[in-house]
Backbone as CSV, one residue per row, in Angstrom:
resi,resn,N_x,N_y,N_z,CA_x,CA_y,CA_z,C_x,C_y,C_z
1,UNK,14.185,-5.088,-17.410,15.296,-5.986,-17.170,16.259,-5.311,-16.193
2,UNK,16.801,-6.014,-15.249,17.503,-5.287,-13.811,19.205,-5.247,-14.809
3,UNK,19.603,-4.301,-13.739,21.486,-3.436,-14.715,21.557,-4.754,-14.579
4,UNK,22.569,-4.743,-15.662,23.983,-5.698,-15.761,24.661,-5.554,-14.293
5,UNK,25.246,-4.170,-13.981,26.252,-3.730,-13.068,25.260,-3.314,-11.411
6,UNK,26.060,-4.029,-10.391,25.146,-3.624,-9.187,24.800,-2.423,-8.556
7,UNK,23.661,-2.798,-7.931,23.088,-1.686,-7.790,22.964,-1.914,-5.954
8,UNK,22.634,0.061,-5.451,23.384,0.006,-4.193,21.405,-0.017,-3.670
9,UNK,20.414,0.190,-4.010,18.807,-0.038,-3.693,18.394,0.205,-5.142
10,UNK,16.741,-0.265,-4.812,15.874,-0.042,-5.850,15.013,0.163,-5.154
11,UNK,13.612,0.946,-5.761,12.567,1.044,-5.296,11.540,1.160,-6.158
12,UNK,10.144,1.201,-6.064,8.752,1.097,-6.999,8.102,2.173,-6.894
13,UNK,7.689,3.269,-7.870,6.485,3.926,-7.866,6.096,3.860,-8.903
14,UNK,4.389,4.517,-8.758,3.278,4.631,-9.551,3.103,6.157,-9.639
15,UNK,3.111,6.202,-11.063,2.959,7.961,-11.686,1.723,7.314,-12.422
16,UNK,1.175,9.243,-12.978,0.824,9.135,-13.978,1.407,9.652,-14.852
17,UNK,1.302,8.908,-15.861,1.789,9.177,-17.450,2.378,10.237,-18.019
18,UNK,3.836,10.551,-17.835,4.155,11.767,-18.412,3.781,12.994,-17.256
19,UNK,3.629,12.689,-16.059,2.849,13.350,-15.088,4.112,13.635,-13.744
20,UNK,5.080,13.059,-14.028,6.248,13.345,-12.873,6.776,14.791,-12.308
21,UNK,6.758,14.714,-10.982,6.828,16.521,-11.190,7.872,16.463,-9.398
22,UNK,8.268,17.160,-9.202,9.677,16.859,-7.796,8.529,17.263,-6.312
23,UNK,6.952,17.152,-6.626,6.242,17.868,-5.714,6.146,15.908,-5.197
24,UNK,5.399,16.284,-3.306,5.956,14.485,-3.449,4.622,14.176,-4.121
25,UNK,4.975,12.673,-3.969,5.599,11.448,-3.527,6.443,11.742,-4.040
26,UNK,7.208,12.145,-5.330,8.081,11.769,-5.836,9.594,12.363,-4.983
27,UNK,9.199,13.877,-5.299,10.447,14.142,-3.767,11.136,13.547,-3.154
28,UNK,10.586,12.992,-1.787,10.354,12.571,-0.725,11.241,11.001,-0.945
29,UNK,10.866,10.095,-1.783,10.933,9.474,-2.422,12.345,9.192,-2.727
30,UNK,12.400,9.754,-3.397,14.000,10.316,-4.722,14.742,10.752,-4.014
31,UNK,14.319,11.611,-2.928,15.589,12.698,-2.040,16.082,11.066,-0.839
32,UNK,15.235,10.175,0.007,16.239,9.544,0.983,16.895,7.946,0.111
33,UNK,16.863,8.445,-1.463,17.950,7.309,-2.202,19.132,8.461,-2.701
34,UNK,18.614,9.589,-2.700,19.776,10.494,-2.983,19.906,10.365,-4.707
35,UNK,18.709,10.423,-4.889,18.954,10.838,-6.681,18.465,12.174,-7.005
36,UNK,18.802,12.527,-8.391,19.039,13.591,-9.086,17.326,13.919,-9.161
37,UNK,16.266,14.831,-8.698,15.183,14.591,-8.794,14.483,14.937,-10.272
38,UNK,15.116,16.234,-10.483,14.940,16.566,-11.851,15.719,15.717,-12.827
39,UNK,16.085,15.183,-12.731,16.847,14.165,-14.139,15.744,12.879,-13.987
40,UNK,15.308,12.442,-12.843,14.640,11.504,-12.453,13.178,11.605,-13.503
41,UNK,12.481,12.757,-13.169,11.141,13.602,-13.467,11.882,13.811,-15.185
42,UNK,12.818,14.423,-15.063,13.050,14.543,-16.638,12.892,12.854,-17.826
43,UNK,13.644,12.128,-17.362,13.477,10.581,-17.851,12.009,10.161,-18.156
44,UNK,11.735,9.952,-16.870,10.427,9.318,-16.236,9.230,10.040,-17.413
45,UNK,9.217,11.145,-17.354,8.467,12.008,-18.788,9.138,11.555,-20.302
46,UNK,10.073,11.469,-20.331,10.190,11.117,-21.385,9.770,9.668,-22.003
47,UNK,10.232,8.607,-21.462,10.056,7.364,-21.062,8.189,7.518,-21.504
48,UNK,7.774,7.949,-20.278,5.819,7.880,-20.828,5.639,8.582,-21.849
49,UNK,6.064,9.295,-22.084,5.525,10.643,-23.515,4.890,10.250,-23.799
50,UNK,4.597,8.807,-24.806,3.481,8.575,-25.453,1.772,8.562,-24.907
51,UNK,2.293,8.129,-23.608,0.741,7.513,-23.203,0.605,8.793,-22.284
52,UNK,0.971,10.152,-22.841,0.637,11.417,-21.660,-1.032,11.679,-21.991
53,UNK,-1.392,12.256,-21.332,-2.845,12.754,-21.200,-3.653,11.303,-21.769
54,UNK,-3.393,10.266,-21.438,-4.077,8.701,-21.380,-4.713,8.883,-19.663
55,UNK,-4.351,9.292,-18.914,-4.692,9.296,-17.443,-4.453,7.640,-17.051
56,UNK,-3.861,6.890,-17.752,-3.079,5.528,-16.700,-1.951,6.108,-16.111
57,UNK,-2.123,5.253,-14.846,-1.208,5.259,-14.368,0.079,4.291,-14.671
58,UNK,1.586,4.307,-14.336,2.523,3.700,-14.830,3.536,3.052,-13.830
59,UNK,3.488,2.199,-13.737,4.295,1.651,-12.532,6.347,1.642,-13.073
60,UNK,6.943,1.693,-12.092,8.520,2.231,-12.860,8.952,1.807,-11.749
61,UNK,10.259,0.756,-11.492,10.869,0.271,-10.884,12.699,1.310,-11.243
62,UNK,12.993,1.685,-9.851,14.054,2.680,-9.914,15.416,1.764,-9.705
63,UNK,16.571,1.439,-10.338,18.019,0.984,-9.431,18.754,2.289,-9.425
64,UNK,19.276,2.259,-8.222,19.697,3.005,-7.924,21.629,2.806,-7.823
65,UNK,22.654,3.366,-8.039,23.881,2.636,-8.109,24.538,3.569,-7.122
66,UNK,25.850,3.323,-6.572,27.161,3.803,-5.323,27.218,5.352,-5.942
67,UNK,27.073,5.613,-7.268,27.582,6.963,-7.435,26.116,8.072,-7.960
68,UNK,25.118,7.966,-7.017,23.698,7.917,-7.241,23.314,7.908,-8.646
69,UNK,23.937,7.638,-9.454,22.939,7.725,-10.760,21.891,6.405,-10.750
70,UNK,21.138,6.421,-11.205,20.031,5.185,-12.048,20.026,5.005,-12.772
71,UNK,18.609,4.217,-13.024,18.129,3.116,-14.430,16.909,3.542,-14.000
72,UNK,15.577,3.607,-15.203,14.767,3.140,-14.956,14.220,2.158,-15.533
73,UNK,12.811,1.681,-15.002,12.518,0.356,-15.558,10.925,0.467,-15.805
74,UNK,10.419,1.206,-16.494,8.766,1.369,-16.646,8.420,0.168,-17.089
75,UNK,6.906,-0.447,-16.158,6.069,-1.477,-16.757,4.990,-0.730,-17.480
76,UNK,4.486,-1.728,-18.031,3.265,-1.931,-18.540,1.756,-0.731,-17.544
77,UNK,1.064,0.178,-17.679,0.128,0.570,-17.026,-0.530,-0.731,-16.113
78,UNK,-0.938,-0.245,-15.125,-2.105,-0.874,-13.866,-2.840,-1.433,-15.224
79,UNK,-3.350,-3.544,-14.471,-4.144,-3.781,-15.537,-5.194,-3.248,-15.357
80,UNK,-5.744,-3.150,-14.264,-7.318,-2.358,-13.564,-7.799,-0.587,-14.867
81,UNK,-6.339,0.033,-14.978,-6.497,0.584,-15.753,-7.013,0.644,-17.088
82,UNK,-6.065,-0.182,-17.768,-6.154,-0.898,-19.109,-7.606,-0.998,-19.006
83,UNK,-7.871,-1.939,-18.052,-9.620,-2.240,-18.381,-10.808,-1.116,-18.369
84,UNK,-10.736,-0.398,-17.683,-11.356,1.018,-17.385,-11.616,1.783,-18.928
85,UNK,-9.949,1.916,-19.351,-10.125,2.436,-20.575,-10.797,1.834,-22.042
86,UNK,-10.264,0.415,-21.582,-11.264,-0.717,-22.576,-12.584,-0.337,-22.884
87,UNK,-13.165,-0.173,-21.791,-14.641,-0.525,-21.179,-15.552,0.990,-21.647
88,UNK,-14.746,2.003,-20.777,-15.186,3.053,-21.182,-16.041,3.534,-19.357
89,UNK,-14.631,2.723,-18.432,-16.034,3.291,-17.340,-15.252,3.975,-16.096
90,UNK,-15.438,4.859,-15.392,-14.978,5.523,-14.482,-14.714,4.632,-13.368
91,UNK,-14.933,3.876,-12.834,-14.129,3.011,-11.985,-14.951,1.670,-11.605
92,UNK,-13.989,0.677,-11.264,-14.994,-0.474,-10.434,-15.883,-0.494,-9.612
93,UNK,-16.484,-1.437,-9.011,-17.393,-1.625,-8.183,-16.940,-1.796,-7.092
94,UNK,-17.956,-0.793,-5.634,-17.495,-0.767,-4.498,-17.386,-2.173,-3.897
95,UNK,-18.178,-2.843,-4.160,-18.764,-4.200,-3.646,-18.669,-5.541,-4.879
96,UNK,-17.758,-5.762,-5.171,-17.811,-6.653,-6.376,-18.126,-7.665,-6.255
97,UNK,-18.318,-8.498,-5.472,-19.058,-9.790,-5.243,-20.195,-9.999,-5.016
98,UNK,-20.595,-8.421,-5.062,-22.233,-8.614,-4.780,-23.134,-7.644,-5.485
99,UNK,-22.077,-6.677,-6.108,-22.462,-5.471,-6.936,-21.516,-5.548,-8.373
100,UNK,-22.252,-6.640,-9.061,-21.380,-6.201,-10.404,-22.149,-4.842,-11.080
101,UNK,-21.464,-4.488,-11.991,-21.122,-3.329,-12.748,-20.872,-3.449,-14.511
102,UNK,-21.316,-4.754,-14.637,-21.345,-4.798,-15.813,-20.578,-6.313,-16.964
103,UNK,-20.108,-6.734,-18.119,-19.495,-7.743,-18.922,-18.501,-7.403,-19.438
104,UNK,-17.697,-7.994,-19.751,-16.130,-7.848,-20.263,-16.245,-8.760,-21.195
105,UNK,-16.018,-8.897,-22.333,-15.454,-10.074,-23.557,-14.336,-10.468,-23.563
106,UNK,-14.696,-11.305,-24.158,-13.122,-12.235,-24.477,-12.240,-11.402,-25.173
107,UNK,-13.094,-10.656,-26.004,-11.936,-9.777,-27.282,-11.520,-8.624,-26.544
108,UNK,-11.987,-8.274,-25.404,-11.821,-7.484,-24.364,-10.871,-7.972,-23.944
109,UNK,-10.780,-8.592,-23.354,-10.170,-9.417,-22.866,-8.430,-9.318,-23.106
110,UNK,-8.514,-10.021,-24.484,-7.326,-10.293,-25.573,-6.578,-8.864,-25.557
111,UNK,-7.981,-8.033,-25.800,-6.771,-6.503,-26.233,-6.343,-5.934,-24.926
112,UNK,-6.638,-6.001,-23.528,-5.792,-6.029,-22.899,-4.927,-6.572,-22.315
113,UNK,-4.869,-7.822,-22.542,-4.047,-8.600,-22.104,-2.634,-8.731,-23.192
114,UNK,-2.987,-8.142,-24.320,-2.179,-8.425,-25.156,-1.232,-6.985,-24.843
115,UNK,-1.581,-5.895,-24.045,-0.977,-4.356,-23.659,0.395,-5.019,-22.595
116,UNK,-0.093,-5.569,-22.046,0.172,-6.559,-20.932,0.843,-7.630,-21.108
117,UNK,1.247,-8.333,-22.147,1.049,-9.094,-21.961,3.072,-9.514,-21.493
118,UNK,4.396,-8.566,-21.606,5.085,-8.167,-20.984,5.652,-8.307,-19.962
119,UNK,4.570,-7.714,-18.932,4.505,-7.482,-17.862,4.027,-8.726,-17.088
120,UNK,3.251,-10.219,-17.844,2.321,-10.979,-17.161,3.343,-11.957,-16.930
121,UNK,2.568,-13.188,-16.238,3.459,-14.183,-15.902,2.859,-15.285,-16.697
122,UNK,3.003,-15.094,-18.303,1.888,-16.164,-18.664,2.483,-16.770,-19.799
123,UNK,2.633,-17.288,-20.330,3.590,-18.256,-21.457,2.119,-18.584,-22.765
124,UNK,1.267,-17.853,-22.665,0.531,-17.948,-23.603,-0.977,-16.899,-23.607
125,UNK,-1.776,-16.483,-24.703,-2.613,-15.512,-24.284,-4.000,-16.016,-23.273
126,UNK,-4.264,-17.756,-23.799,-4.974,-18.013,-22.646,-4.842,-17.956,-21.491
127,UNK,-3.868,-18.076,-21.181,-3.169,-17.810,-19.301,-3.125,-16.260,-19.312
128,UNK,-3.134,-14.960,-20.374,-2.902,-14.016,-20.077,-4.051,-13.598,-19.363
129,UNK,-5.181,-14.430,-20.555,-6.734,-13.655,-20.626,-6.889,-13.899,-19.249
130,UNK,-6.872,-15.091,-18.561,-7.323,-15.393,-17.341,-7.050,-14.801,-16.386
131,UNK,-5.693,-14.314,-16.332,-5.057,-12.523,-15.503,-5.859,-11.825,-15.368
132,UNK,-6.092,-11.683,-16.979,-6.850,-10.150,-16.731,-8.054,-10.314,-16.516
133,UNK,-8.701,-11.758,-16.559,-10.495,-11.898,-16.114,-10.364,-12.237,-14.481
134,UNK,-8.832,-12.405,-13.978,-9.310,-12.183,-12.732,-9.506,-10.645,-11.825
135,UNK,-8.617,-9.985,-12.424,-8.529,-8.462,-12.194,-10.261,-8.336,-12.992
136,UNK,-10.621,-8.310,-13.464,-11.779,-7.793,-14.209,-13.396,-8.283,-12.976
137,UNK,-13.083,-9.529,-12.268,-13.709,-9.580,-11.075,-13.775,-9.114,-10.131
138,UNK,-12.428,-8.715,-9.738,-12.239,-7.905,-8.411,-12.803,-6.553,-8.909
139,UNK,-13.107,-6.303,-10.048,-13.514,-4.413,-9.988,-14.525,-5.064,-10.422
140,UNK,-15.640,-5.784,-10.177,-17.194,-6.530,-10.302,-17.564,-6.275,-11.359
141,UNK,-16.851,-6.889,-12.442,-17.358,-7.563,-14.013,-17.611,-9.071,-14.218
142,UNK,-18.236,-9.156,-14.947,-18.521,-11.079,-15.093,-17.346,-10.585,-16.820
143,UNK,-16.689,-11.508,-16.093,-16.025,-11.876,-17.400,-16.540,-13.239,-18.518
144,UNK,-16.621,-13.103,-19.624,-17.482,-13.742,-20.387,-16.368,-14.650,-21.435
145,UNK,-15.774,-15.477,-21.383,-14.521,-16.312,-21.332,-15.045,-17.750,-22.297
């Protein structure tokens, strides 16, 4: 949810989990909004703790305010992730429209979409599932729906 009180930029990165460290991207990053990098990396770890050594990655939306302090705003892990870990498989298919890689279930389906479900734009779990069975095509799964 964006501050109450305005903010002077924001910006988006992708960590991994409990994985923030001032080496870049994050640096680089953090230093031309002019924030605190170690308080940044300090949060940002705390914030993931749970899902550390999960190897998802975590997407975190930064506001930034006039007297550089922040907010952060962690989503939900990459759904591409979620599914990987579902599944049990080291990554998608180079060629997914012509090289699937395998089936996804519905109950598959459900339990990630339900991680997700937050983060989605969906007003119910059938509209979630369908999110995530479209992400589940692009990394060349037949989703089974």
């Amino acid at each position: 949810m964006p501050p109450k009180k305005p903010f002077k930029s924001k910006f988006k990165i992708q960590l991994p989990a409990g994985g923030a460290t001032p080496a870049p991207p994050v640096g680089p990053i953090l230093g031309q909004h002019g924030v605190n990098i170690q308080a940044f990396c300090q949060e940002f770890n705390d914030k993931t703790a749970d899902l550390k050594g999960s190897g998802l990655t975590v997407p975190v939306i930064c506001y930034v305010f006039e007297d550089k302090s922040f907010q952060l705003e962690p989503k939900t892990p990459l759904t591409s992730a979620l599914i990987k870990k579902e599944l049990g498989i080291q990554k998608g298919s180079g060629k997914p429209n012509t090289e699937k890689i395998g089936k996804i279930t519905r109950a598959q389906l459900e339990a990630v979409a339900k991680q997700k479900m937050q983060d989605l734009n969906a007003n119910d779990m059938d509209a979630a599932v369908k999110i995530v069975a479209g992400t589940a095509k692009r990394m060349g799964l037949t989703p089974e729906v």
